[in-house]
PDB file as gemmi writes it, atoms N, CA and C in Angstrom:
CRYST1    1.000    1.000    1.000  90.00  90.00  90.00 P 1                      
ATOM      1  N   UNK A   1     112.080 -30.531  85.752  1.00  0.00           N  
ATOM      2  CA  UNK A   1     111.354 -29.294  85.610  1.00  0.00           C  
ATOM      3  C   UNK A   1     111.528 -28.475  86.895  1.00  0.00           C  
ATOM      4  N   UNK A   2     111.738 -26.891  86.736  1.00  0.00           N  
ATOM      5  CA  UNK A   2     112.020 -26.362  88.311  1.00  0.00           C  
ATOM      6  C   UNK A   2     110.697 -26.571  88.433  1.00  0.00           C  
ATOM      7  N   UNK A   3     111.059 -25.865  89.904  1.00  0.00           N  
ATOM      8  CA  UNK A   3     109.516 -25.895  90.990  1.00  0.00           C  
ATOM      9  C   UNK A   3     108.643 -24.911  90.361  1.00  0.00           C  
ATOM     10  N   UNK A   4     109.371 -23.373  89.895  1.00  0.00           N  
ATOM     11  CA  UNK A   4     108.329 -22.767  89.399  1.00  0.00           C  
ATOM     12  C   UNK A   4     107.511 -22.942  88.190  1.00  0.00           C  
ATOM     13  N   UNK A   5     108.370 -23.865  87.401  1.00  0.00           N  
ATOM     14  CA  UNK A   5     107.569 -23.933  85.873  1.00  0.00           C  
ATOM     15  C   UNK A   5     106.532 -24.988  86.559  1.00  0.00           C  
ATOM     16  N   UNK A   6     107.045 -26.156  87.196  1.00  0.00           N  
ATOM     17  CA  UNK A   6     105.932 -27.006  88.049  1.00  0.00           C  
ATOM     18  C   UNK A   6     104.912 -26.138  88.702  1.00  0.00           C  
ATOM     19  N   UNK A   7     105.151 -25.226  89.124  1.00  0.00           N  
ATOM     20  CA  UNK A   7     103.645 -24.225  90.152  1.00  0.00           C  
ATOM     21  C   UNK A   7     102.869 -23.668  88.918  1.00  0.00           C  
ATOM     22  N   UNK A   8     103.404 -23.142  88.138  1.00  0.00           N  
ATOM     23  CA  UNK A   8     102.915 -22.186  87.283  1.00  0.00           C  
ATOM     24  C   UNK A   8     102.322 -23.533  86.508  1.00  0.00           C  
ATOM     25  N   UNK A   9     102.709 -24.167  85.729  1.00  0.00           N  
ATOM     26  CA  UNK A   9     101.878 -25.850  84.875  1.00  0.00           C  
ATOM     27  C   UNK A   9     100.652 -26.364  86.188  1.00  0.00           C  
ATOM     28  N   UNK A  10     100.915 -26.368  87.253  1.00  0.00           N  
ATOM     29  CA  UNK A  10      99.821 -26.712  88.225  1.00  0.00           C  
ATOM     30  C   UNK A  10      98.476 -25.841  88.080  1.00  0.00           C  
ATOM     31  N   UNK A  11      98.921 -24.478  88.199  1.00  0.00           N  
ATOM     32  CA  UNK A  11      97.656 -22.955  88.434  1.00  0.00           C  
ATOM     33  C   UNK A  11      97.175 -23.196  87.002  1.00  0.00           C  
ATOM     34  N   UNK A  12      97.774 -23.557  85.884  1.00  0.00           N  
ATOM     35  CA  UNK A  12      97.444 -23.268  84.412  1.00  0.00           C  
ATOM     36  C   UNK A  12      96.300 -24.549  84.528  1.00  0.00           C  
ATOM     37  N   UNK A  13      96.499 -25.670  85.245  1.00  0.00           N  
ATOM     38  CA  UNK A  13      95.868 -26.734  84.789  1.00  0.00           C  
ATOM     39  C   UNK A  13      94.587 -26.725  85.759  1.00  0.00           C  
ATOM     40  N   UNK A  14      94.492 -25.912  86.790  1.00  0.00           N  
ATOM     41  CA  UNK A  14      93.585 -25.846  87.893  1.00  0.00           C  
ATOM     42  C   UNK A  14      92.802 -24.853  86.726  1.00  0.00           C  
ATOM     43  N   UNK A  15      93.308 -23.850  86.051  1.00  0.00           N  
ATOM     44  CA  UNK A  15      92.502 -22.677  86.248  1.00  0.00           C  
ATOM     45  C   UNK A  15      91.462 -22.794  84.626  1.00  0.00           C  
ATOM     46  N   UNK A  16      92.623 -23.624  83.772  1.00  0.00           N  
ATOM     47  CA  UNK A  16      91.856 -24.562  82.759  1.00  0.00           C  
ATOM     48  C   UNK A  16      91.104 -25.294  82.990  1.00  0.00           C  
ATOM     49  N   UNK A  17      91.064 -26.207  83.883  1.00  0.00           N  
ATOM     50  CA  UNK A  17      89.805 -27.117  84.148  1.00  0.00           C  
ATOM     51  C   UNK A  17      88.480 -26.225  84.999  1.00  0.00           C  
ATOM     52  N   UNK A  18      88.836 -25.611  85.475  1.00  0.00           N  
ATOM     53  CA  UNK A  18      87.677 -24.581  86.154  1.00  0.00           C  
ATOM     54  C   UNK A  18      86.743 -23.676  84.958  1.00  0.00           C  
ATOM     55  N   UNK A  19      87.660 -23.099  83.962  1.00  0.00           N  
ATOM     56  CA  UNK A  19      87.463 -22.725  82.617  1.00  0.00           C  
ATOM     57  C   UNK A  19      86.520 -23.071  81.641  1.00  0.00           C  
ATOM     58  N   UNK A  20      87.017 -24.357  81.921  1.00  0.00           N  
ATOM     59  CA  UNK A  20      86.437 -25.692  81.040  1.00  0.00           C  
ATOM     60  C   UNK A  20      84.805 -26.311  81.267  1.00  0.00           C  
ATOM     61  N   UNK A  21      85.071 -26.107  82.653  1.00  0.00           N  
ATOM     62  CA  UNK A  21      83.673 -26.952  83.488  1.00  0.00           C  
ATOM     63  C   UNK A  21      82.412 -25.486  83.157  1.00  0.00           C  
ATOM     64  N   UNK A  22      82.890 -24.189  83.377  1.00  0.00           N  
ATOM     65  CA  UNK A  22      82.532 -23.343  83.014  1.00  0.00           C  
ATOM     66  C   UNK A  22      81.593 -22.932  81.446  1.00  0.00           C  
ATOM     67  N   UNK A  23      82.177 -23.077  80.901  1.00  0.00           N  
ATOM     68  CA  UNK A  23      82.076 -23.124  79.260  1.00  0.00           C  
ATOM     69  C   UNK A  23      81.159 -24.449  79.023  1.00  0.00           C  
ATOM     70  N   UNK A  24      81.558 -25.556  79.665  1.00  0.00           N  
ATOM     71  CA  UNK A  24      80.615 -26.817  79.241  1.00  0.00           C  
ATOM     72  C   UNK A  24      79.058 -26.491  79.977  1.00  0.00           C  
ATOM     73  N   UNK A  25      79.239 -26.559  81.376  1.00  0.00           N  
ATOM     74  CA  UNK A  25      77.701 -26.261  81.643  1.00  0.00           C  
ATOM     75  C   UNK A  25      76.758 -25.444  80.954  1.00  0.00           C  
ATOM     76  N   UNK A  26      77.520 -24.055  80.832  1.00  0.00           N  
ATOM     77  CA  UNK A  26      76.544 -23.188  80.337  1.00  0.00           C  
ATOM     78  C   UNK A  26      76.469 -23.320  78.672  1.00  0.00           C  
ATOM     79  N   UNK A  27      77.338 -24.232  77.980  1.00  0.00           N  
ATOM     80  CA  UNK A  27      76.955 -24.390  76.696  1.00  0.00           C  
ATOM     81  C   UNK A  27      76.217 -25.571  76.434  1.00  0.00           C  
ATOM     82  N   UNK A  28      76.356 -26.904  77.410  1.00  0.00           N  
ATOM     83  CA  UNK A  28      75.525 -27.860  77.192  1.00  0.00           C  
ATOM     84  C   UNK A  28      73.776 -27.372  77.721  1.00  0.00           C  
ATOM     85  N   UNK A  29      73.857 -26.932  78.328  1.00  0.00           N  
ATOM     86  CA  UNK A  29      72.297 -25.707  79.096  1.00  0.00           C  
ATOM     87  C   UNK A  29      71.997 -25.165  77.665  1.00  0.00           C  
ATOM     88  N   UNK A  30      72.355 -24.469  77.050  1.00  0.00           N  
ATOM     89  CA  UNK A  30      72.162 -23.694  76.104  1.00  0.00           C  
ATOM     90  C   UNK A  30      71.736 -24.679  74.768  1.00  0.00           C  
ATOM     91  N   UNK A  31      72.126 -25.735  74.870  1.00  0.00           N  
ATOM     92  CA  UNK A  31      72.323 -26.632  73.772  1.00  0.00           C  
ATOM     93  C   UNK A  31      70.778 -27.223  73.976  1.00  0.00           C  
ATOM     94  N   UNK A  32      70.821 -27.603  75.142  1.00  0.00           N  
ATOM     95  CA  UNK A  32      69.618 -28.631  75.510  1.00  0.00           C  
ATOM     96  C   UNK A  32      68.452 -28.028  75.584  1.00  0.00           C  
ATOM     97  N   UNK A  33      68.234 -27.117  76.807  1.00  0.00           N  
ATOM     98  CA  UNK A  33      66.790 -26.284  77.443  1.00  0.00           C  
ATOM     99  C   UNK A  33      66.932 -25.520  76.596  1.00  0.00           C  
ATOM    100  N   UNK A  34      65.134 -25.686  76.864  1.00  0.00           N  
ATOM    101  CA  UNK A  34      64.139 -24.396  76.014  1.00  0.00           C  
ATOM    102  C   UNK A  34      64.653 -22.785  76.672  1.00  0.00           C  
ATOM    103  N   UNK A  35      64.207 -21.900  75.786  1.00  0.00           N  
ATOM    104  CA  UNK A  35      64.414 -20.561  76.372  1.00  0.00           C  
ATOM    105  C   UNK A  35      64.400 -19.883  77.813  1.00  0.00           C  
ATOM    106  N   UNK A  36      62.880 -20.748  78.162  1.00  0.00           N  
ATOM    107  CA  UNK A  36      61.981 -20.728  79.250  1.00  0.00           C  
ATOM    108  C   UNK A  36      63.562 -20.826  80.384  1.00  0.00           C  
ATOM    109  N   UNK A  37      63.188 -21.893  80.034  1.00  0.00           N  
ATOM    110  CA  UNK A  37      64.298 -22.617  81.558  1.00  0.00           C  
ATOM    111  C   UNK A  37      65.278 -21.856  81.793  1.00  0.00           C  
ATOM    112  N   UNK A  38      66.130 -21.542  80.214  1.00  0.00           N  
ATOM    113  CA  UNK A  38      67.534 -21.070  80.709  1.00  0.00           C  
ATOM    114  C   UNK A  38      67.284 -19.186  81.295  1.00  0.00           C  
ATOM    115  N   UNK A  39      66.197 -18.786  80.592  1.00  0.00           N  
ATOM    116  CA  UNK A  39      65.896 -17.160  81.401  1.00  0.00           C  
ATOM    117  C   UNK A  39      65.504 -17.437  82.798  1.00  0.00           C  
ATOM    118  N   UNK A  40      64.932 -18.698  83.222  1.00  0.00           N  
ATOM    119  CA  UNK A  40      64.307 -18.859  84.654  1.00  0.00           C  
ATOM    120  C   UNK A  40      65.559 -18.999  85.558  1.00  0.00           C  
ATOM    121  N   UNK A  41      66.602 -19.700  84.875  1.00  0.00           N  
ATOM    122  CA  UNK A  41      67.199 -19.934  85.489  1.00  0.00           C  
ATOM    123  C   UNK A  41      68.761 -19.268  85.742  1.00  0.00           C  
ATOM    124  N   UNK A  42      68.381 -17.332  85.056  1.00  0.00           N  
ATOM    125  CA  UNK A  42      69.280 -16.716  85.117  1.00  0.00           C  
ATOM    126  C   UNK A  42      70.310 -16.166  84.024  1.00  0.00           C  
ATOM    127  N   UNK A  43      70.270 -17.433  83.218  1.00  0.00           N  
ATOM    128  CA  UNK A  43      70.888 -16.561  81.659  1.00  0.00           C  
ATOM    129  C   UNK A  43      69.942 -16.021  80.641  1.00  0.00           C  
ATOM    130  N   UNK A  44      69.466 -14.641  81.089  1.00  0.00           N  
ATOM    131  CA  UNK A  44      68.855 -13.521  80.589  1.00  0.00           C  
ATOM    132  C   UNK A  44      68.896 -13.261  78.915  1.00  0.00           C  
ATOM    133  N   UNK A  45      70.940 -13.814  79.043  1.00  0.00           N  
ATOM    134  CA  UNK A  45      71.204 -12.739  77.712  1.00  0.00           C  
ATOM    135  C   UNK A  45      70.547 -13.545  76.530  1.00  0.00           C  
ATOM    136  N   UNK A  46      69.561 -14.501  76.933  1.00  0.00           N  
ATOM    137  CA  UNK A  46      68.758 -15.720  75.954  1.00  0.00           C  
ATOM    138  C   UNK A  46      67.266 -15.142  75.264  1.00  0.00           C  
ATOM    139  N   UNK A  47      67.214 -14.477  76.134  1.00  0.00           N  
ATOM    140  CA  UNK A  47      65.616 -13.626  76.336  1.00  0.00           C  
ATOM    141  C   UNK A  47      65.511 -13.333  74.819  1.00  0.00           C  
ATOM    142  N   UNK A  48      64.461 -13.511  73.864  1.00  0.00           N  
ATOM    143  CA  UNK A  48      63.878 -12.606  72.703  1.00  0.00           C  
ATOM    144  C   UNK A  48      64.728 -13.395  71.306  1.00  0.00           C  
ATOM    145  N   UNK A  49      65.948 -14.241  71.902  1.00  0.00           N  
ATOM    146  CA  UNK A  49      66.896 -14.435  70.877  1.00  0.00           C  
ATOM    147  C   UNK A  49      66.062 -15.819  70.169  1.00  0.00           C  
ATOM    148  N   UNK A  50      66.280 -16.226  68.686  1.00  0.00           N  
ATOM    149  CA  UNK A  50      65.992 -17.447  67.997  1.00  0.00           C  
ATOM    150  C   UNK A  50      66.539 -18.919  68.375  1.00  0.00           C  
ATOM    151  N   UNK A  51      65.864 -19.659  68.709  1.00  0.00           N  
ATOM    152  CA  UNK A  51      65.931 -20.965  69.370  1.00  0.00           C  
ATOM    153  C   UNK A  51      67.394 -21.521  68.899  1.00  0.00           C  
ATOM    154  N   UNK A  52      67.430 -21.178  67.540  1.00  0.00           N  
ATOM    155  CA  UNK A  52      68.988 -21.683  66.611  1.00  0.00           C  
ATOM    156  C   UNK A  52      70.090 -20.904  67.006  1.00  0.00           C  
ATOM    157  N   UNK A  53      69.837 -19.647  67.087  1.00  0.00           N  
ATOM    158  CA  UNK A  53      71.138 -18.786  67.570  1.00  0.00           C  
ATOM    159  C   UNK A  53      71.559 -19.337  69.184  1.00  0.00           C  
ATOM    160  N   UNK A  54      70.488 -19.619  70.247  1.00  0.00           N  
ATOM    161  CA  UNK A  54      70.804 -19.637  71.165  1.00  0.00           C  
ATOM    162  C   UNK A  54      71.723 -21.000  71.293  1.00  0.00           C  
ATOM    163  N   UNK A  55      71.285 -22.033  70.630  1.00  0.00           N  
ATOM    164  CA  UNK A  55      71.944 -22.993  69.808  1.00  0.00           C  
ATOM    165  C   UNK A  55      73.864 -22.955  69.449  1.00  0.00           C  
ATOM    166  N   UNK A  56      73.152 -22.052  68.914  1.00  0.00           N  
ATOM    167  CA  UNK A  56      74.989 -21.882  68.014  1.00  0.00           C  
ATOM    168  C   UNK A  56      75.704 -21.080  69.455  1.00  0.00           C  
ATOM    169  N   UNK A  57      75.123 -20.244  69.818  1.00  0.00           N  
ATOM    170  CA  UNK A  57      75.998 -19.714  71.130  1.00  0.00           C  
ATOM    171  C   UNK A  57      76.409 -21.001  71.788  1.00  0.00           C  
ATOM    172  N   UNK A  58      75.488 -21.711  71.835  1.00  0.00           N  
ATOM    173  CA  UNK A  58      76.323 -23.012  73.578  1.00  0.00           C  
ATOM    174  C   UNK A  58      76.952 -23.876  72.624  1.00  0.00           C  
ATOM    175  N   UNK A  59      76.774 -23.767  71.595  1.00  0.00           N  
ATOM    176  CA  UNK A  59      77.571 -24.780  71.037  1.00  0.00           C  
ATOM    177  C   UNK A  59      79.123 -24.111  70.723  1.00  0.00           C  
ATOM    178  N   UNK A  60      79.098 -23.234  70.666  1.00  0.00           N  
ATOM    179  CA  UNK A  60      80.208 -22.237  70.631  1.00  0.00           C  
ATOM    180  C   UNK A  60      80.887 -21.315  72.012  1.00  0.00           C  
ATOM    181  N   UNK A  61      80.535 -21.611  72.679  1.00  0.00           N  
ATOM    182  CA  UNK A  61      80.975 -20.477  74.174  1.00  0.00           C  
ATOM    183  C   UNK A  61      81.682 -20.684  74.670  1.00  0.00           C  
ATOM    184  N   UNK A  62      82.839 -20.960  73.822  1.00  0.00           N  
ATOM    185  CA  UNK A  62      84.619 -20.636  74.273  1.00  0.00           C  
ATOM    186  C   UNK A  62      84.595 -19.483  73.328  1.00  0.00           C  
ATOM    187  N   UNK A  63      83.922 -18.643  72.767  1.00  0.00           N  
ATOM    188  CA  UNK A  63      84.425 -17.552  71.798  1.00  0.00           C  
ATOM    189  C   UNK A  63      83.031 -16.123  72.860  1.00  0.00           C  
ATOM    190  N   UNK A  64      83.509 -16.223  73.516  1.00  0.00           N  
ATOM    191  CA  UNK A  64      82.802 -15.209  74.539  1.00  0.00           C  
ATOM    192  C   UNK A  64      82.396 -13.789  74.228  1.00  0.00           C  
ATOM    193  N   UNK A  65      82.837 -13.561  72.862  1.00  0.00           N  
ATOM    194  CA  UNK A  65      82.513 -11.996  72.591  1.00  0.00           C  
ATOM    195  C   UNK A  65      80.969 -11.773  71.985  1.00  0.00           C  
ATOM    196  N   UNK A  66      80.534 -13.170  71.820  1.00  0.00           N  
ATOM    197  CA  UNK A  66      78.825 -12.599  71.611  1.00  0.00           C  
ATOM    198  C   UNK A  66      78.156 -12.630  72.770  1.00  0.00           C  
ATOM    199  N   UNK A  67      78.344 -13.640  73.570  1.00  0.00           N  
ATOM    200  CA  UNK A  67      77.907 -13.467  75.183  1.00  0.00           C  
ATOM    201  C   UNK A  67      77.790 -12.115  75.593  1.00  0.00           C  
ATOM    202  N   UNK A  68      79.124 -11.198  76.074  1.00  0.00           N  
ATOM    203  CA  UNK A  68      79.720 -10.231  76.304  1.00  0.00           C  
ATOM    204  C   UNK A  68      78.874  -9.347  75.558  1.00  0.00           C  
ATOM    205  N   UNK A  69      78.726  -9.261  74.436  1.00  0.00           N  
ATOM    206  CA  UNK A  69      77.564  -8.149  73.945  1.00  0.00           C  
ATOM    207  C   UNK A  69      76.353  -7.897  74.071  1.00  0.00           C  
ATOM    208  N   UNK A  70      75.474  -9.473  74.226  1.00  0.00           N  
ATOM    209  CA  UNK A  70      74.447  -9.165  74.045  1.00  0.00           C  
ATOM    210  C   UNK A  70      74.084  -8.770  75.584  1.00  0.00           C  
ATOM    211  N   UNK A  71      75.109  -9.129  76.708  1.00  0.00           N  
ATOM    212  CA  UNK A  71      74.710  -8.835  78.343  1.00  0.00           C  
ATOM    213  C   UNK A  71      74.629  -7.594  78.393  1.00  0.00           C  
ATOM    214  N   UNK A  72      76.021  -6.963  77.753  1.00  0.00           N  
ATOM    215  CA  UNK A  72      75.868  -4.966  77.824  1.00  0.00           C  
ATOM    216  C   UNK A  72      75.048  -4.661  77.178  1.00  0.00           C  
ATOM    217  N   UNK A  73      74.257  -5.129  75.785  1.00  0.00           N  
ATOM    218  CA  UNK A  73      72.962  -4.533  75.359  1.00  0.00           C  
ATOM    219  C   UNK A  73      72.155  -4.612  76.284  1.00  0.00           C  
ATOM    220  N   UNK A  74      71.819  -5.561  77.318  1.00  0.00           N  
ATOM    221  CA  UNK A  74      70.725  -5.855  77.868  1.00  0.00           C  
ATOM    222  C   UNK A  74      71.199  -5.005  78.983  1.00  0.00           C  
ATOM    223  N   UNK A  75      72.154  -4.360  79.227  1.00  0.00           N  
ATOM    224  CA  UNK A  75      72.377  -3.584  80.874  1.00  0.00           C  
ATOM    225  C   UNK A  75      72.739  -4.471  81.886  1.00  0.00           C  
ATOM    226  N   UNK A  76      73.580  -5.621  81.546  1.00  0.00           N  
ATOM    227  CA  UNK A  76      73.572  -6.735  82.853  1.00  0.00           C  
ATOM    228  C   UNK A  76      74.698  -6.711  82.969  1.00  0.00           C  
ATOM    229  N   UNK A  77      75.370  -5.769  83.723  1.00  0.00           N  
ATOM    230  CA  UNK A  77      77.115  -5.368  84.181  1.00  0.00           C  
ATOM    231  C   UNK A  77      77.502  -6.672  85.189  1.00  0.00           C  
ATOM    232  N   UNK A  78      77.130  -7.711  85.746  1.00  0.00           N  
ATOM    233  CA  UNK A  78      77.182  -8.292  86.484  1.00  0.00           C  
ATOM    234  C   UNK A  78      77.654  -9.361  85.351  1.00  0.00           C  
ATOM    235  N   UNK A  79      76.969  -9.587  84.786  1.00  0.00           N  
ATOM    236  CA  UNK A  79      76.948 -10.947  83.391  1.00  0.00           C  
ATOM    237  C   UNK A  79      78.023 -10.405  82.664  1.00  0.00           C  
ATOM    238  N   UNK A  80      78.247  -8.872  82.305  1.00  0.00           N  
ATOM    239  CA  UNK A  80      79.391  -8.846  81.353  1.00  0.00           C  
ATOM    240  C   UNK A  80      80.802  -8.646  82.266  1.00  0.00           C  
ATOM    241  N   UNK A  81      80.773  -8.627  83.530  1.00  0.00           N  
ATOM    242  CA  UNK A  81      82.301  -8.824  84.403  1.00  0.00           C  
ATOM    243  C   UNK A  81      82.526 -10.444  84.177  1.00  0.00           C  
ATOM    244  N   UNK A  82      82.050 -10.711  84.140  1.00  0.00           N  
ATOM    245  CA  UNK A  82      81.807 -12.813  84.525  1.00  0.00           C  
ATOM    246  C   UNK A  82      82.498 -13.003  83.238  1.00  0.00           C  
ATOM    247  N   UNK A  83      82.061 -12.148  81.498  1.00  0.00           N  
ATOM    248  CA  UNK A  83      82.555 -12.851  80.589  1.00  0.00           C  
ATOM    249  C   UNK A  83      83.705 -12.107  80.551  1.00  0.00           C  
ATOM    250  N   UNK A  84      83.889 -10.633  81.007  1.00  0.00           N  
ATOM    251  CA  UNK A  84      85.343 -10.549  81.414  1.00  0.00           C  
ATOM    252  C   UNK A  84      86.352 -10.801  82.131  1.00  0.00           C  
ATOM    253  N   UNK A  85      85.727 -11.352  83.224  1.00  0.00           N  
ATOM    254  CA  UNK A  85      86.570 -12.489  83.829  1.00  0.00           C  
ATOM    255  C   UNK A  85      87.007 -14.039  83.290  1.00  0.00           C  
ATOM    256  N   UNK A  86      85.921 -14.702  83.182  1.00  0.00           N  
ATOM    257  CA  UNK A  86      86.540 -15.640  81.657  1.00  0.00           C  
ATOM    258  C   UNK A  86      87.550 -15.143  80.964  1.00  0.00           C  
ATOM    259  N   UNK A  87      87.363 -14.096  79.839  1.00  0.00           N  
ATOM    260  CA  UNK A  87      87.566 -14.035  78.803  1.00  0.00           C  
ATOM    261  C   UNK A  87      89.122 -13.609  79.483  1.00  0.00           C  
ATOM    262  N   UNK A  88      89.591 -13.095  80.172  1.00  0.00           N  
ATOM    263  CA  UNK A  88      91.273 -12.815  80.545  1.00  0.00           C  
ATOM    264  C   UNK A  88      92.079 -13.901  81.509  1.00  0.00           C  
ATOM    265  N   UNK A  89      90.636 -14.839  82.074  1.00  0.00           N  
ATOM    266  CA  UNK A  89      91.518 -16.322  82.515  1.00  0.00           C  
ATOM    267  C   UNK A  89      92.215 -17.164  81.116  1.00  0.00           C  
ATOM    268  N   UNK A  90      91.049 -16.771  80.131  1.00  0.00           N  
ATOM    269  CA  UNK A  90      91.550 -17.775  78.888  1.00  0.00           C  
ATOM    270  C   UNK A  90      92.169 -17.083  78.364  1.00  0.00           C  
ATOM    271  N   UNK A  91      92.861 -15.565  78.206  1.00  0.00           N  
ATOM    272  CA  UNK A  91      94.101 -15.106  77.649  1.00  0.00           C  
ATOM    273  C   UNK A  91      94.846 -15.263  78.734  1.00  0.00           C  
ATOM    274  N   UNK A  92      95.299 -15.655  79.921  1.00  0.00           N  
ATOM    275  CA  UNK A  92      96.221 -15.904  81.270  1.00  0.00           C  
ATOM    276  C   UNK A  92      96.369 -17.493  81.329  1.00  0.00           C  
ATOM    277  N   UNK A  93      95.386 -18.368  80.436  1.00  0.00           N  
ATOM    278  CA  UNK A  93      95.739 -19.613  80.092  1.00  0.00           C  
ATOM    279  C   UNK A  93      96.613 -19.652  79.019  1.00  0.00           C  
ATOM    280  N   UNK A  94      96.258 -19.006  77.397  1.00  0.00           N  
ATOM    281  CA  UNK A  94      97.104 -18.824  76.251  1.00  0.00           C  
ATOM    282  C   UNK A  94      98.140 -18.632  76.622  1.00  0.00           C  
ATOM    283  N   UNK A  95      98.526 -17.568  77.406  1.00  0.00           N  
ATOM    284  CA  UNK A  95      99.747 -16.980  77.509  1.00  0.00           C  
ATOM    285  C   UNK A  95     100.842 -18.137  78.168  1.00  0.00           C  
ATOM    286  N   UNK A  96      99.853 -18.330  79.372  1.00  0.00           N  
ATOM    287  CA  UNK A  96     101.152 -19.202  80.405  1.00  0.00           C  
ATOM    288  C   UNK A  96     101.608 -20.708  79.687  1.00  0.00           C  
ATOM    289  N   UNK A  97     100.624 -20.992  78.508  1.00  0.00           N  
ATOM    290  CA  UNK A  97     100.740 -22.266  77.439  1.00  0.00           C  
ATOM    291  C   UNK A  97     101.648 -21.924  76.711  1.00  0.00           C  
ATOM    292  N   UNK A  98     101.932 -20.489  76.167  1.00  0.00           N  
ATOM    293  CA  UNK A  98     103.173 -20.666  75.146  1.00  0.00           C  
ATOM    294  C   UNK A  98     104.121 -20.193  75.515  1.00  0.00           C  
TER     295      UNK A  98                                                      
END                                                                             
Protein backbone atom coordinates (compact mmCIF):
# COMPACT_ATOMS: atom_id res chain seq x y z
CA UNK A 1 0.00 0.00 0.00
CA UNK A 2 1.71 3.58 -0.77
CA UNK A 3 2.40 5.81 2.10
CA UNK A 4 -0.37 8.05 1.10
CA UNK A 5 -3.28 5.63 0.86
CA UNK A 6 -1.55 4.38 4.36
CA UNK A 7 -1.84 8.27 5.83
CA UNK A 8 -5.09 8.88 4.43
CA UNK A 9 -6.56 4.90 5.93
CA UNK A 10 -4.72 6.18 9.28
CA UNK A 11 -6.74 10.01 9.49
CA UNK A 12 -9.99 7.97 8.25
CA UNK A 13 -9.56 5.54 11.18
CA UNK A 14 -8.52 8.27 13.85
CA UNK A 15 -11.30 10.50 12.72
CA UNK A 16 -13.91 7.45 12.71
CA UNK A 17 -13.17 6.38 16.03
CA UNK A 18 -13.40 9.98 17.44
CA UNK A 19 -16.86 10.01 15.44
CA UNK A 20 -17.84 7.00 16.95
CA UNK A 21 -16.99 7.70 20.69
CA UNK A 22 -18.98 10.85 19.87
CA UNK A 23 -22.29 9.44 18.70
CA UNK A 24 -22.05 6.62 21.48
CA UNK A 25 -21.82 8.89 24.54
CA UNK A 26 -24.34 11.20 23.64
CA UNK A 27 -26.70 8.42 22.42
CA UNK A 28 -26.10 6.01 25.28
CA UNK A 29 -26.88 9.50 27.71
CA UNK A 30 -29.91 9.90 25.79
CA UNK A 31 -30.88 6.28 26.03
CA UNK A 32 -30.36 6.01 29.77
CA UNK A 33 -30.96 9.58 31.81
CA UNK A 34 -34.03 11.18 32.59
CA UNK A 35 -34.66 14.57 30.85
CA UNK A 36 -33.59 16.32 34.01
CA UNK A 37 -29.99 15.19 33.84
CA UNK A 38 -29.39 15.36 30.20
CA UNK A 39 -30.79 19.42 30.11
CA UNK A 40 -28.55 19.82 33.40
CA UNK A 41 -26.05 18.59 31.83
CA UNK A 42 -26.14 20.68 28.60
CA UNK A 43 -28.11 18.85 25.89
CA UNK A 44 -30.88 21.46 25.81
CA UNK A 45 -32.16 20.25 22.45
CA UNK A 46 -34.04 17.48 25.05
CA UNK A 47 -35.98 20.21 26.85
CA UNK A 48 -40.09 19.85 26.41
CA UNK A 49 -39.45 16.72 24.04
CA UNK A 50 -41.41 13.05 24.97
CA UNK A 51 -39.36 10.67 27.08
CA UNK A 52 -39.76 8.07 23.83
CA UNK A 53 -38.66 10.47 21.20
CA UNK A 54 -35.71 11.45 23.23
CA UNK A 55 -35.27 7.69 23.23
CA UNK A 56 -35.40 7.09 19.58
CA UNK A 57 -32.97 10.12 19.02
CA UNK A 58 -29.92 8.33 21.13
CA UNK A 59 -30.81 5.36 19.90
CA UNK A 60 -30.45 6.72 16.50
CA UNK A 61 -27.69 9.66 16.48
CA UNK A 62 -25.64 8.69 13.62
CA UNK A 63 -28.58 10.26 11.48
CA UNK A 64 -27.89 13.90 12.85
CA UNK A 65 -30.50 15.84 10.94
CA UNK A 66 -33.06 15.76 13.82
CA UNK A 67 -30.44 16.87 16.33
CA UNK A 68 -29.48 19.71 13.88
CA UNK A 69 -33.09 20.94 13.82
CA UNK A 70 -34.38 20.87 16.84
CA UNK A 71 -30.89 23.04 18.14
CA UNK A 72 -31.76 25.85 15.32
CA UNK A 73 -35.40 25.79 16.55
CA UNK A 74 -34.20 26.34 19.91
CA UNK A 75 -31.55 29.26 18.75
CA UNK A 76 -28.45 27.17 19.90
CA UNK A 77 -25.89 28.10 16.94
CA UNK A 78 -23.20 26.62 19.05
CA UNK A 79 -25.07 22.99 19.19
CA UNK A 80 -25.99 23.28 15.50
CA UNK A 81 -22.01 23.99 14.31
CA UNK A 82 -21.07 20.74 16.48
CA UNK A 83 -23.82 18.74 14.37
CA UNK A 84 -22.32 20.42 11.42
CA UNK A 85 -19.20 19.56 12.20
CA UNK A 86 -20.08 15.87 12.75
CA UNK A 87 -22.28 15.70 10.11
CA UNK A 88 -19.26 16.65 7.24
CA UNK A 89 -16.57 14.48 9.32
CA UNK A 90 -19.06 11.58 8.52
CA UNK A 91 -19.45 12.69 4.81
CA UNK A 92 -15.20 13.14 4.83
CA UNK A 93 -15.37 9.54 6.38
CA UNK A 94 -17.95 8.14 3.44
CA UNK A 95 -16.05 9.66 0.98
CA UNK A 96 -12.37 8.74 1.92
CA UNK A 97 -14.12 4.86 2.43
CA UNK A 98 -15.11 4.60 -1.13
Amino acid sequence: MPYNQTRMNTILWIIQSVTALVFLYSGINKSIYPVQRLVAAGQTGVAGLPASLIRFIGIIEIIMVLAARIHYRMQEPKNVLTNVILFALCIFIAWGRW
